[in-house]
N, C-alpha and C positions, 0 to 999 in steps of 0.2 A: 115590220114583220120579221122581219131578221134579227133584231135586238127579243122580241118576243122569243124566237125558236132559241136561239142560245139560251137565254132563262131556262127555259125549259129540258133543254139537254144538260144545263146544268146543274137542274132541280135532278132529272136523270142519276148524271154522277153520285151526286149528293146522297141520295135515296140509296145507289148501289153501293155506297161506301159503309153506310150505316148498318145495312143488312148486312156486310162482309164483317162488321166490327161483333155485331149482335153474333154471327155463326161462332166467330175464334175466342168469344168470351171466357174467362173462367165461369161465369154463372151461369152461361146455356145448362139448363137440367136434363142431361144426359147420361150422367154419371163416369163423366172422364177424369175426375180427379181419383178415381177407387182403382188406376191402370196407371202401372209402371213403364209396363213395355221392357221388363228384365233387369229394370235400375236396380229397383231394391235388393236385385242378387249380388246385382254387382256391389253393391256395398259392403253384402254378405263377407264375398269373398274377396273384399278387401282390395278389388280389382280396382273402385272409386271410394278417395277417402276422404278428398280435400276439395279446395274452390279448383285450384290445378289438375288434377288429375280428372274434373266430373266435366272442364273444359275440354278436357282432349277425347273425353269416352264420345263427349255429346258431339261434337266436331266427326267424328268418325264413325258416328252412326248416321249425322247428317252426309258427310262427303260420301259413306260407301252403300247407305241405308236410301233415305229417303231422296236423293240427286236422282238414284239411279231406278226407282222403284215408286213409290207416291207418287212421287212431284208429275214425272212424264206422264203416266196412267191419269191422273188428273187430267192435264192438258188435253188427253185422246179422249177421255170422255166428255168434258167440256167441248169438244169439239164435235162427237159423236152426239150429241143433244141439239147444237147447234142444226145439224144435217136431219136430227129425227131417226138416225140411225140405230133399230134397237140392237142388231147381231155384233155391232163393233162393241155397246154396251154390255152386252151378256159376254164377250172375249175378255174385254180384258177384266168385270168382274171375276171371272174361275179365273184368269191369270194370278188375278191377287190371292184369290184367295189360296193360290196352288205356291206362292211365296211365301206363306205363315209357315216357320219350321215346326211350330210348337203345338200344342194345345191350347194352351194359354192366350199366344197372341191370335190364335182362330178366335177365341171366344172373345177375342177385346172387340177386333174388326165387328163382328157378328151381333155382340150386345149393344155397341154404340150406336149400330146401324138400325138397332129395331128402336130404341132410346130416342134416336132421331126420326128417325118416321113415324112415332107417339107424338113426338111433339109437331111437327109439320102437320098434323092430322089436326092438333088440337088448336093449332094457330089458322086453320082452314087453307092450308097450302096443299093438301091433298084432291084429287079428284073426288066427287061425293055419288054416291049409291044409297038408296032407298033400304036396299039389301043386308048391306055392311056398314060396321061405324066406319069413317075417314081413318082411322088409324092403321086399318087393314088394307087399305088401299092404295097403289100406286099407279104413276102415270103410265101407259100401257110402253114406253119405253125402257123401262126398268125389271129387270130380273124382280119376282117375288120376295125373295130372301136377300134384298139388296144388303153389301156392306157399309162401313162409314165411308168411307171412302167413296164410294160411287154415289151414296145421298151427299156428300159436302159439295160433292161437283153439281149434284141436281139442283141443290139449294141455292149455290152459289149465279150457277147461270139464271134460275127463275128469278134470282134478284137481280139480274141485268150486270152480276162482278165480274170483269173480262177474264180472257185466261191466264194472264200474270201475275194480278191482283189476288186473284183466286189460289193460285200457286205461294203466293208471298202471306197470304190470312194463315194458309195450311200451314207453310211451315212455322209461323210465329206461333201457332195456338201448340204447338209441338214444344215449342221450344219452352214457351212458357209452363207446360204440362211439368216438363220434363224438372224445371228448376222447381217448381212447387212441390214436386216430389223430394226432391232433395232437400229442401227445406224441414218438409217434416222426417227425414228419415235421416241425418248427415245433422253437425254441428255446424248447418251454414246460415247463417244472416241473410236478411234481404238485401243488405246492400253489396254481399260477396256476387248474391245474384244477379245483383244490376249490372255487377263488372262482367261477370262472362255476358250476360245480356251484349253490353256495349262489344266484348270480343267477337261474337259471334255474330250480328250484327251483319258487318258485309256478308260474312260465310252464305247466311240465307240469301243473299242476292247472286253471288256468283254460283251457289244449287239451285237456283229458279235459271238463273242463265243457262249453264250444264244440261238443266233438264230439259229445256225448251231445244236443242240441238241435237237429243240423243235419236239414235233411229230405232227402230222397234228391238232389231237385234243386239242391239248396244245395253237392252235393260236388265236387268236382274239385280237384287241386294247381294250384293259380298260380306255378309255379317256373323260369320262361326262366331264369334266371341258372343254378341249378344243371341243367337241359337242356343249357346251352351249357357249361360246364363240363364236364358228363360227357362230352358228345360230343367235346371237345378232349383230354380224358382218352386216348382210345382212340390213336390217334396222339403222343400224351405221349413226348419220346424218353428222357427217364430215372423211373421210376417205383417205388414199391416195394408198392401195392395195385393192386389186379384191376377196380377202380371207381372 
């Protein structure tokens, strides 16, 4: 019986590692390769030029960006899903969404999230109604207008991925965003990108540790440079991302 139950919690694991791999894909058809999140400006302005310089931009958006802002917000909503608790989910969705300095990054959070709830509808992870197709509908814990951000956590927990796993998928699929980007917009190689890959690398685990510690009042992004960035993005006269 006990060799049987481990099988089985390990079939568990297994299954939750898979769907975490499947969320953080570059293929998930969402449209998150068409979102910079303000790179592109930065290149513009010359601010990111090289494999060095797009290391320390991405390092500094991760330590003062997402440490202090996604990552925690994740864990409370993973946790607030856990509890069934819809009022902590609807907090700190308008928190998040009250941290977008821009237009731009409003509409990333906001597109990705409808992008994402199209396809959890279409993979039959949505609630179903006689009434509504599944794509217009969500679990009665979630805000309507949910963002990405609060469906990655929703997606995340329905596949059974804890809350550090869940925190570790997010920031990878970030990370890899971020270098894909610079690939096509930067004279960088794949393999300059494997090297900041390998640099950054702890970085994402000591920001998942960071975040796991911080208290509610301890959160907010410190990020004027990519603020100012995104905002010179929107008026950008030649471009090839949405952010």
């Amino acid at each position: 019986m006990h060799t049987e139950l481990t099988a089985l919690e390990r079939q568990g694991d297994e299954l939750a590692l898979l769907g975490l791999m499947q969320l953080v894909s570059p293929a998930l058809p969402i449209g998150a390769f068409a979102f910079s999140q303000g790179l592109e400006s930065a290149f513009e302005l010359d601010w990111v030029r090289d494999e060095a310089s797009l290391a320390e931009w991405l390092s500094g958006v991760l330590e003062d960006g997402l440490t202090r802002c996604e990552l925690p917000v994740l864990a409370r909503l993973h946790e607030a899903l856990d509890q069934g608790d819809s009022q902590s989910i609807a907090t700190w969705e308008e928190w998040l969404a009250a941290t977008r300095e821009t237009a731009e990054l409003a509409a990333e959070d906001s597109r990705l999230g409808v992008s994402l709830k199209r396809l959890l509808g279409s993979l039959d992870l949505l609630p179903r109604d006689q009434q509504l197709p599944s794509e217009d509908l969500l679990t009665p814990l979630l805000p309507p207008q949910a963002g990405y951000v609060t469906l990655f956590a929703y997606t995340a927990h329905l596949r059974g991925v804890s809350v550090r796993q869940t925190l570790l998928g997010f920031a990878w699929a970030w990370l890899e965003n971020q270098l894909a980007v610079a690939c096509k917009a930067l004279p960088l190689g794949h393999t300059a990108a494997q090297r900041v890959i390998e640099q950054l690398r702890p970085a994402l685990v000591d920001a998942v540790n960071q975040a796991l510690a911080l208290k509610d009042d301890e959160l907010g992004p410190v990020l004027p440079g990519l603020a100012l960035a995104s905002a010179l993005h929107e008026t950008q006269y030649s471009r090839l991302f949405r952010s």
